[in-house]
C-alpha positions as CSV (number, residue, x, y, z in Angstrom):
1,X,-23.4,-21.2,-1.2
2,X,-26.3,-18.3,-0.7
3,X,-25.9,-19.1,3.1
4,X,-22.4,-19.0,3.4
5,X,-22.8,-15.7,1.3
6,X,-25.7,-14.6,3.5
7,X,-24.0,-15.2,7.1
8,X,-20.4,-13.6,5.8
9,X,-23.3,-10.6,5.1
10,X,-24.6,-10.9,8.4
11,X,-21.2,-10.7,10.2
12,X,-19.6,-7.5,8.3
13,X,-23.1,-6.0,9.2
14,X,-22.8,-7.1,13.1
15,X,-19.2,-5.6,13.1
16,X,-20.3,-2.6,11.5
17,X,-22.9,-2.0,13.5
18,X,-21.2,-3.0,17.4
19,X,-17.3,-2.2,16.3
20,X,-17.2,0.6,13.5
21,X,-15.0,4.3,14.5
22,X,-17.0,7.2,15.1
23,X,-14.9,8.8,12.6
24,X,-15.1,6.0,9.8
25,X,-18.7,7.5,7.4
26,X,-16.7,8.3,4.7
27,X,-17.2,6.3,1.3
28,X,-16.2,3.1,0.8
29,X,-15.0,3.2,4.2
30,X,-18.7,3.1,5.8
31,X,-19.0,0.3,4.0
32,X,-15.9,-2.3,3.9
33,X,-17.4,-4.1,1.1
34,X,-16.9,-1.7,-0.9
35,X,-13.0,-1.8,-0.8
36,X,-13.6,-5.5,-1.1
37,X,-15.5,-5.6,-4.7
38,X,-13.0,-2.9,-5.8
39,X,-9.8,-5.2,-5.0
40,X,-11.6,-8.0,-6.6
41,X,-12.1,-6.0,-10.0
42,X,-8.6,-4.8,-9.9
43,X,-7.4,-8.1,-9.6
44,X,-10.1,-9.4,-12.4
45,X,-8.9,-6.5,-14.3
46,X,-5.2,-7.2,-14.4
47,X,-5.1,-11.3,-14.6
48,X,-7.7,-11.5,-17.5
49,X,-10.2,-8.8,-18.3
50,X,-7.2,-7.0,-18.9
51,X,-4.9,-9.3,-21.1
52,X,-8.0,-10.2,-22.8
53,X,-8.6,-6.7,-24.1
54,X,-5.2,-6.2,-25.2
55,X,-4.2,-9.6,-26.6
56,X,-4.5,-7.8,-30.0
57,X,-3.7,-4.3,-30.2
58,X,-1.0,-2.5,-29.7
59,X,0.4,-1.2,-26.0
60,X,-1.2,2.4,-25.5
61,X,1.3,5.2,-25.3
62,X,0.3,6.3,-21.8
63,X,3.7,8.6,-20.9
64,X,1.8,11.7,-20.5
65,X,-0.8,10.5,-18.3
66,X,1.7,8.2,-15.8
67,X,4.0,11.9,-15.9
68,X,0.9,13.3,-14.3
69,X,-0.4,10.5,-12.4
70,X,3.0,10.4,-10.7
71,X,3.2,14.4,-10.2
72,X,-0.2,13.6,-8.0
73,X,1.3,10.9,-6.5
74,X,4.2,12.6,-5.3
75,X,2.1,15.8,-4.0
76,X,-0.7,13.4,-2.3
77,X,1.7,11.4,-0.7
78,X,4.1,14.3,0.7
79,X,0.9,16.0,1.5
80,X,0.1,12.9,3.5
81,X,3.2,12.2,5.3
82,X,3.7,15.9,6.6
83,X,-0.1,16.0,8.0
84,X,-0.3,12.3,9.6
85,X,3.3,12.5,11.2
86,X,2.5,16.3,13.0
87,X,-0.5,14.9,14.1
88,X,0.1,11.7,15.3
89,X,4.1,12.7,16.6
90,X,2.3,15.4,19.0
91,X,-0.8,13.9,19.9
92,X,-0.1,10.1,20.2
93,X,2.2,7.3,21.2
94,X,5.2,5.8,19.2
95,X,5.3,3.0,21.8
96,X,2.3,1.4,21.6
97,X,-1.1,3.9,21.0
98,X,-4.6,2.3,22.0
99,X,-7.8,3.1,19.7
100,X,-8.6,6.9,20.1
101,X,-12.3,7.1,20.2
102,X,-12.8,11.1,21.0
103,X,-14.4,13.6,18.8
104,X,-11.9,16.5,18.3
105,X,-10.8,18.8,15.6
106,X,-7.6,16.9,16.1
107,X,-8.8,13.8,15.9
108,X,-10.8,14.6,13.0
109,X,-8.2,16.1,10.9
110,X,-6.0,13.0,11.6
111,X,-9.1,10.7,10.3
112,X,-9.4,12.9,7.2
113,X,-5.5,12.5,5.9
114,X,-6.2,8.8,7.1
115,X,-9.3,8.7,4.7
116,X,-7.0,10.0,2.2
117,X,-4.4,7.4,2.9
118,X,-6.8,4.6,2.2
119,X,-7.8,6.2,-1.5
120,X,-4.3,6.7,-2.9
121,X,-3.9,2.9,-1.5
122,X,-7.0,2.5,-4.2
123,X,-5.4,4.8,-6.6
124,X,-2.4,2.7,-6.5
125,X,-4.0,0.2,-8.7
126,X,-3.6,2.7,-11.5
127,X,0.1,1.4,-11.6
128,X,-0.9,-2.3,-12.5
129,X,-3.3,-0.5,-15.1
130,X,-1.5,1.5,-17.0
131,X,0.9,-2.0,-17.1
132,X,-1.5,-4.2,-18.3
133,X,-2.3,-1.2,-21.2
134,X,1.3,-1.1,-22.0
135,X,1.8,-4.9,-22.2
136,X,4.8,-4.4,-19.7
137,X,3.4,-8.3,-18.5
138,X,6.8,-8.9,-16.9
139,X,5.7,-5.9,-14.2
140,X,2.5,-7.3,-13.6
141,X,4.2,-10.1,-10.5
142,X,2.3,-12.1,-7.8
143,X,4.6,-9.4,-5.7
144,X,3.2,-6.3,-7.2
145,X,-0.3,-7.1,-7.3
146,X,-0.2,-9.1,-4.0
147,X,1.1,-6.3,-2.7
148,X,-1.0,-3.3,-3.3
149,X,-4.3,-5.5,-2.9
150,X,-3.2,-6.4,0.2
151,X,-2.7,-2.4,1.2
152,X,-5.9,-1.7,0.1
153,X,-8.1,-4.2,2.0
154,X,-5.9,-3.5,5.0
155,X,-6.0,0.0,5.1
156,X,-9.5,-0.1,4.9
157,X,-10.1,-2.3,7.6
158,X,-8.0,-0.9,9.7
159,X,-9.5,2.6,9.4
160,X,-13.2,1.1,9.6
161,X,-12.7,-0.5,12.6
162,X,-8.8,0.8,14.6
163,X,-8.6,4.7,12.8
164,X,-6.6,6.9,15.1
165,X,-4.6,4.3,16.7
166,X,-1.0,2.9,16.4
167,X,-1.0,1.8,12.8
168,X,-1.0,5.1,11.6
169,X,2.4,5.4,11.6
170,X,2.9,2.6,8.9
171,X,1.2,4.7,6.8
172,X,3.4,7.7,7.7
173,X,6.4,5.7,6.6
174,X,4.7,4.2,3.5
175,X,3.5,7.8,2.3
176,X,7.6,8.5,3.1
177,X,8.7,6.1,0.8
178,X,6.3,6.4,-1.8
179,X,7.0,10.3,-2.2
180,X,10.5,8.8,-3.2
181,X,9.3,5.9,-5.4
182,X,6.9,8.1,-7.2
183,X,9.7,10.7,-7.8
184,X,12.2,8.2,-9.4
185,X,9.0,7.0,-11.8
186,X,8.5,10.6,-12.5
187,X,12.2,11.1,-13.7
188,X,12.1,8.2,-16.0
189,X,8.7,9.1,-17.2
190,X,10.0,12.2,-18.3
191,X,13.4,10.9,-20.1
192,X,12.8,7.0,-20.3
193,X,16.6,7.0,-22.2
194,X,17.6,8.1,-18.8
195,X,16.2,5.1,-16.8
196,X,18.7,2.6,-16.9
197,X,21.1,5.0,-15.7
198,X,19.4,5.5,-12.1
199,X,22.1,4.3,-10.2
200,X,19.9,4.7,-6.9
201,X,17.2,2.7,-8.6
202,X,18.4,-0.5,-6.5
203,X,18.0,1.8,-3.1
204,X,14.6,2.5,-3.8
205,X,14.2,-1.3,-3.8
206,X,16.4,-0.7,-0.3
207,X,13.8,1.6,0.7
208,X,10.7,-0.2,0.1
209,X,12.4,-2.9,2.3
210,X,13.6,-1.0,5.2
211,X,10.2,0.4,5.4
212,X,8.7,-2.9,6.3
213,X,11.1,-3.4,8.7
214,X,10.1,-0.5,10.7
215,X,6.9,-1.1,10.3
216,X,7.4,-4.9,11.7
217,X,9.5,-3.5,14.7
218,X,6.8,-1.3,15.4
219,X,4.0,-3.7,15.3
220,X,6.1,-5.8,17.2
221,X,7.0,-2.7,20.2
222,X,2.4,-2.4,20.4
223,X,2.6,-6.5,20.6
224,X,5.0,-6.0,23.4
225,X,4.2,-3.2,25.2
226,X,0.1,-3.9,25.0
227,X,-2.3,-1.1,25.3
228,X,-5.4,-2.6,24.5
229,X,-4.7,-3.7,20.8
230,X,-5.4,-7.0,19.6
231,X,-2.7,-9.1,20.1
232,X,-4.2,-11.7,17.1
233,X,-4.2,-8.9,14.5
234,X,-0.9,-7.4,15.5
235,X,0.1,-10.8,14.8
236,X,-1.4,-11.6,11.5
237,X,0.0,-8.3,10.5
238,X,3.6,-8.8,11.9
239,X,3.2,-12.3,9.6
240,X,1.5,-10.4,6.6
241,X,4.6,-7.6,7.0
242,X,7.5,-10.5,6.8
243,X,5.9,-12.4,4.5
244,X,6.0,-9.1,2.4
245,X,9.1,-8.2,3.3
246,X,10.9,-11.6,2.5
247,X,9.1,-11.4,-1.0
248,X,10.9,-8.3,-1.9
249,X,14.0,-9.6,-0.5
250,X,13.8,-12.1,-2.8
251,X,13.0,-9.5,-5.6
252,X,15.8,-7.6,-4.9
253,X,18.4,-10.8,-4.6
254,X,17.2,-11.8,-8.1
255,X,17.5,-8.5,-10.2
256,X,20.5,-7.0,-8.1
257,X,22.7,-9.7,-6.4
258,X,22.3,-12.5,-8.7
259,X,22.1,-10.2,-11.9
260,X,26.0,-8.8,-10.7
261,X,26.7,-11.9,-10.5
262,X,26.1,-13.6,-13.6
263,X,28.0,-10.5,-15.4
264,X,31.2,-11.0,-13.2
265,X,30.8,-15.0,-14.6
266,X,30.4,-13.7,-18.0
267,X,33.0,-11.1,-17.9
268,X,35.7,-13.4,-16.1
269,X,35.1,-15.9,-18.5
């Protein structure tokens, strides 16, 4: 086991050293480990550190902290998505945009918000928390934490090793969707009586789907069109996008379609 251990060591520290972005010596990101351990606690954390602290007490009232948590979520990500989408819209590719290796104040300014990008994806896990403290256990899915682990790791691989290239602009649409998501948890943080009332509740759900979409199309156009990317990872993450995708699908089906349904069989009956 301690060589296994030892050579997956060796080989993070060989990609670090020959493959790593100029522009990637920020914590955490310097080292991708890092993001690893994290992501591994979270997930401890939330399936049994977690449930183990709380098995007998009572769910924390947490609404004033998730009313700001969400406030910084909302101002992070629109802060995000107006920054990442100048930049990369004038500077680089929709099509398909190689690696961008050069040292500018552009370039740098777009690895910063990228940087940024990658620690809300960590700050995300707050949501799972803040479940697990409220004994909401029905919220706490496979999908949910698969999910935003998943983000995390990815993001911060990608960054280490492809920052300034064409999967920025997943992020731009995920920062787009998540200013909505994060406003329609802020409303029912602030009036939970009101929550069931959301009628555009289910088109956030619409949202988060359509996003991965785009996202899939676009990794597909860089698979295409080729411009130096990795053709292997485009694919692993066109498989890791509609394996995601078809997961909240399913989501969706269950608590929107089949829900409906059951009431119209109740109500005809």
């Amino acid at each position: 086991m301690f060589l296994v251990v030892r050579k997956v060591l060796d080989y993070c520290e060989m990609l670090d050293k020959n493959y790593s972005h100029p522009l990637s010596q920020y914590p955490l990101i310097k080292n991708p480990m890092s993001i690893i351990v994290i992501t591994g606690l979270y997930l401890m954390f939330v399936y049994k550190w977690g449930p183990r602290f709380m098995m007998d007490r009572k769910p924390f009232n947490l609404q004033r902290t998730i009313i700001i948590y969400n406030a910084l979520q909302i101002g992070l990500n629109a802060y995000i998505f107006i920054e990442s989408s100048h930049l990369f819209l004038r500077h680089y590719s929709l099509k398909c945009q190689p690696v961008d290796y050069s040292i500018t104040p552009e370039t740098k300014r777009l690895a910063r918000v990228s940087y940024m990008y990658c620690m809300v994806k960590i700050f995300d896990f707050l949501d799972t928390v803040f479940f697990v403290l409220r004994k909401k256990n029905t919220q706490t899915s496979f999908l949910h934490s698969y999910h935003h682990a998943g983000m995390a790791v990815v993001c911060g691989f990608l960054y280490k090793f492809l920052a300034n290239s064409h999967y920025i602009l997943m992020g731009i649409i995920n920062s787009f969707v998540h200013v909505l998501m994060y406003g329609y948890y802020e409303l029912a943080a602030l009036n939970p009586n009101y929550r069931n009332n959301m009628w555009w509740k289910k088109y956030i759900t619409q949202l988060q789907i359509l996003q991965f979409g785009l996202i899939f199309l676009h990794l597909t156009s860089g698979f295409v069109s080729g411009c130096g990317l990795s053709k292997i990872l485009l694919t692993l993450l066109m498989c890791q996008t509609l394996f995601i995708t078809l997961m909240f699908s399913d989501f969706y089906y269950r608590n929107y379609i089949q829900k409906k349904q059951r009431r119209n069989t109740v109500k005809q009956q």
